[in-house]
N, C-alpha and C positions, 0 to 999 in steps of 0.2 A: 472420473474422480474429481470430488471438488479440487480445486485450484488451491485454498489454502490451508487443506490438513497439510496431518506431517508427511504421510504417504507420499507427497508430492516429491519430496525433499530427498527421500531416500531409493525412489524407485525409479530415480533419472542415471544413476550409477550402478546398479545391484550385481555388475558385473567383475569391477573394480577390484582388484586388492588393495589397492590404499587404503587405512584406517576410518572408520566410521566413527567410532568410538573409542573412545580410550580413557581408562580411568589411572588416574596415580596416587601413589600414594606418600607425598611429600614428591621428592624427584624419583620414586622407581615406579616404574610402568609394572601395575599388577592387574590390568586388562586391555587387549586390544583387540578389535573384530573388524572387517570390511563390510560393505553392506549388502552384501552375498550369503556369506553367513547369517548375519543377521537374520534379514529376512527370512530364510533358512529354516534356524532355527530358534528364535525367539518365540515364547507362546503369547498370541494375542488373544484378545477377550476382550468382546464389542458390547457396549450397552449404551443405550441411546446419542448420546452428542458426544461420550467418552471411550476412547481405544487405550488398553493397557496391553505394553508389552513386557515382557519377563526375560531377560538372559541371563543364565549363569554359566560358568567357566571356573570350574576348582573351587574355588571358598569366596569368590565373587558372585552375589546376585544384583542385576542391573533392572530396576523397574522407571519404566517412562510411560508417563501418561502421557496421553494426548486429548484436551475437552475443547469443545466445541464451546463458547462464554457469548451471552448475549452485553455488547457491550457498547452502548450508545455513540460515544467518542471515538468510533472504531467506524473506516469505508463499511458498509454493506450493516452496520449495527451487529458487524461480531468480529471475533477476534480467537485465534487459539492457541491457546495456552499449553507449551510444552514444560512438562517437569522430569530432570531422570535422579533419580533416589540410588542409592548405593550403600550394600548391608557385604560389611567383609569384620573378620573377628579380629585379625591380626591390626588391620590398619589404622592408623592413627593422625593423618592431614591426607583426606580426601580430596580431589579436585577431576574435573572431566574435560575433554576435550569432543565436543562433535563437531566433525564434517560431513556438510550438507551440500547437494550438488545441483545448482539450474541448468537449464537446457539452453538457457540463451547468453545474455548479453551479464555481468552483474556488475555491479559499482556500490562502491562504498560510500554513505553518507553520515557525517558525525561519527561519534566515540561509537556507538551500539545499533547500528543501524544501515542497512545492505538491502536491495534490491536489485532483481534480478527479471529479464523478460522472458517470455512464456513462448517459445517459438515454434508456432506450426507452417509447415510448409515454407520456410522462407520468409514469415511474417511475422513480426514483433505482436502477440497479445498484450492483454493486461500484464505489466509488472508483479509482482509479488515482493510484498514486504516484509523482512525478519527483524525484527526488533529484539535486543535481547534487556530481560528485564531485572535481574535479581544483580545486587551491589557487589559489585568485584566484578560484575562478568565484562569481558568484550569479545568484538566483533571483527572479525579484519573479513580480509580477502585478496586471494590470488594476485601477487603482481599490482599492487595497488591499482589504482583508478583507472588502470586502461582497460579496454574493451574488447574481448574474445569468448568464444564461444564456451561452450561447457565449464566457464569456472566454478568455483568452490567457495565457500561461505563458512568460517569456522567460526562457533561459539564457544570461546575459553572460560571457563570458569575460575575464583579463588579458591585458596585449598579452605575446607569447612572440617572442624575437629572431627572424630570420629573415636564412640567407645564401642563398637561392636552390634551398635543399632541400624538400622535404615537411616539413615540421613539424607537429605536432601541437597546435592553439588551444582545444581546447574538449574536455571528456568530464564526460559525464552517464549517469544510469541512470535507467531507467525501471522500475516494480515494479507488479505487480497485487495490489491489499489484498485481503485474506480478510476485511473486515469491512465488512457492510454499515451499523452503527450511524456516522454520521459523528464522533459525538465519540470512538466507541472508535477510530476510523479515523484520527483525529488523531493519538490517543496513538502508533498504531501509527508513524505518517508520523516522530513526532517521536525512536522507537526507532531506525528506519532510518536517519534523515539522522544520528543521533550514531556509529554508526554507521557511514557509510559514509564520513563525514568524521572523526569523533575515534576512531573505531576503539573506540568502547565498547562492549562488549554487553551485554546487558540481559533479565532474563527477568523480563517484566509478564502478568499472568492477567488477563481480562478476564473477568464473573461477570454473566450476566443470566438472570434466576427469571421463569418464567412458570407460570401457573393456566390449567388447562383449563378452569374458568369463573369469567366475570368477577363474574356476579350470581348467588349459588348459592343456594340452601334451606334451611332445616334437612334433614337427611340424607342430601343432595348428596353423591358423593364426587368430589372434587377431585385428580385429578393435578397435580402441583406439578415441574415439569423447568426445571435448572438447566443450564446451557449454560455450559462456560467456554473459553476460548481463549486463546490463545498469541500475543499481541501485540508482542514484546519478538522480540531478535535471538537469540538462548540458546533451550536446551534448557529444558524445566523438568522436572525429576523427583523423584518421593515426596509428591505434591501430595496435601496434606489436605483437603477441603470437608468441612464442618458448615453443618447450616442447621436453626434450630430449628424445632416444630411451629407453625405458626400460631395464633394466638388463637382460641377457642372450634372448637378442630374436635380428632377424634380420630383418632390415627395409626391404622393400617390395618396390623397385624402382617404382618410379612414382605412387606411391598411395596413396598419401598427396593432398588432396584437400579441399575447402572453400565456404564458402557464398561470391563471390565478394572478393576473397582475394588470393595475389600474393604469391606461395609455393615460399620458397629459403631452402636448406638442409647445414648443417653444415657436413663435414668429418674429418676423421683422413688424420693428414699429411702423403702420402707416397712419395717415388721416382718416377716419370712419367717414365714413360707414364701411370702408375698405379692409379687405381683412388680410394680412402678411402673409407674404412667402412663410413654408416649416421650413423652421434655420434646425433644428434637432428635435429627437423626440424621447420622452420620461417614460419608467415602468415604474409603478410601484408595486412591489410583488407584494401578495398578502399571505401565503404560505411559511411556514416555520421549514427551510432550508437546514436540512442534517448534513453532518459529517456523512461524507461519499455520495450527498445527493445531487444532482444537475437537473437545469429546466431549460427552457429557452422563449427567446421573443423575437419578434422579427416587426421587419414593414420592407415596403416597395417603393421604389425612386425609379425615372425614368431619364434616359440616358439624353441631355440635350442636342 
């Protein structure tokens, strides 16, 4: 199952009696299902990138799309977009309440925005990002900011007038992050939800350097690969990386190389014809760097 439909959301709990949904109407509850039911009995109906679900319950019908949106400013260039509509005759200040359940870790970031890790076997996946999008709604979660397994993700809605039509109470997106670091994960959570609610964009590089050995020798030679990534909603392009030589080790001529990207090497000034020690070495990338895309470069030093 892809990672960021809705299916994800609801088929981590489907055993649950706790509330999945709930609709009110002003303060009286004139819908509630767990996500057993649901699943159950809701009719789905699949056409290409869109899943529509249908519940009714007495003179309540509950319809939730779920599309699949090619959307640039989005990790992976998509995003998806949940709506749940609600058509009852009587009711008059509609409002929804879903809760949605991860299998991992989840933490809240900003007013509308939550992310949760994707755990197999004991291993943190890629995060998942919820974003909610439409004015009134927020976002909480379990127990605030601390950290435990199967929490819960609720998206509240404002109450929306209601004359007896479909109307529309609730819309959220859901997003799969490109990062497994969870603090770069945050950052990224926190580009999206401005975002998709203040309509900022944003282009942030994330930069993590690793050594192909951690305890090396004298004479060791040491690959050194920087990794950066596209955390932000924007494009990023002409993106310069420098990273200087490491202490006591020596650069390794001509072994700086890139995804699409132009080595230049900085030296120590000597007298010519003599040519300097590499004090650091420049990338200049030439590729147009997307929201949720990473590359990397690297070069070789040898251990004095």
């Amino acid at each position: 199952k892809d990672e960021s439909t809705f299916g994800y959301w609801i088929s981590n709990n489907t055993n649950a009696t706790s509330p999945f949904l709930e609709i009110k109407d002003g303060e009286k509850n004139i819908l509630s299902v767990n996500a057993k039911d649901f699943a159950a009995k809701a009719k789905m109906q699949s056409s290409g990138n869109k899943t529509d679900y249908t519940y009714t319950s007495g003179a309540v019908t509950v319809a939730i799309a779920s599309d699949v949106l090619n959307d640039e400013a989005m990790p992976l260039g998509k995003t998806v977009q949940i709506s749940v509509k609600v058509k009852s005759a009587s009711a008059k200040n509609l409002s929804a309440i879903v809760t949605l359940f991860g299998d991992g870790y989840v933490s809240k970031v900003g007013t509308n925005g939550a992310f949760t890790s994707r755990v197999e076997k004991g291993k943190a996946e890629y995060p998942l990002v919820l974003i909610a999008g439409n004015a009134g709604s927020t976002v909480s979660t379990e127990n605030g900011e601390q950290k435990a397994p199967g929490r819960i993700v609720k998206v509240t809605s404002a109450a929306v007038a209601a004359s007896g039509e479909e109307v529309e109470v609730l819309s959220f997106r859901t997003i799969a992050s490109t990062v497994k670091n969870f603090e770069k994960s945050s950052n990224q959570v926190k580009n999206i939800e401005s975002m998709t609610v203040a309509k900022k964009e944003k282009t942030e590089l994330s930069i993590l350097n690793s050594a192909s050995k951690l305890t090396p020798f004298p004479g060791d030679t040491i690959t050194y690969t920087i990794t950066y990534h596209n955390i932000g909603t924007s494009p990023a392009q002409d993106v310069v990386i420098s990273n200087p030589i490491p202490v006591a080790t020596t650069y390794v001529e001509n072994s700086a190389a890139g995804d699409k990207a132009e080595v230049s090497v900085d030296r120590k000034k000597v007298a010519p014809p003599q040519q300097g020690e590499v004090t650091g070495v420049n990338w200049k990338v030439a590729k147009r760097i997307n929201p949720g895309e990473e590359g990397t470069v690297l070069f070789k030093a040898i251990v004095r």
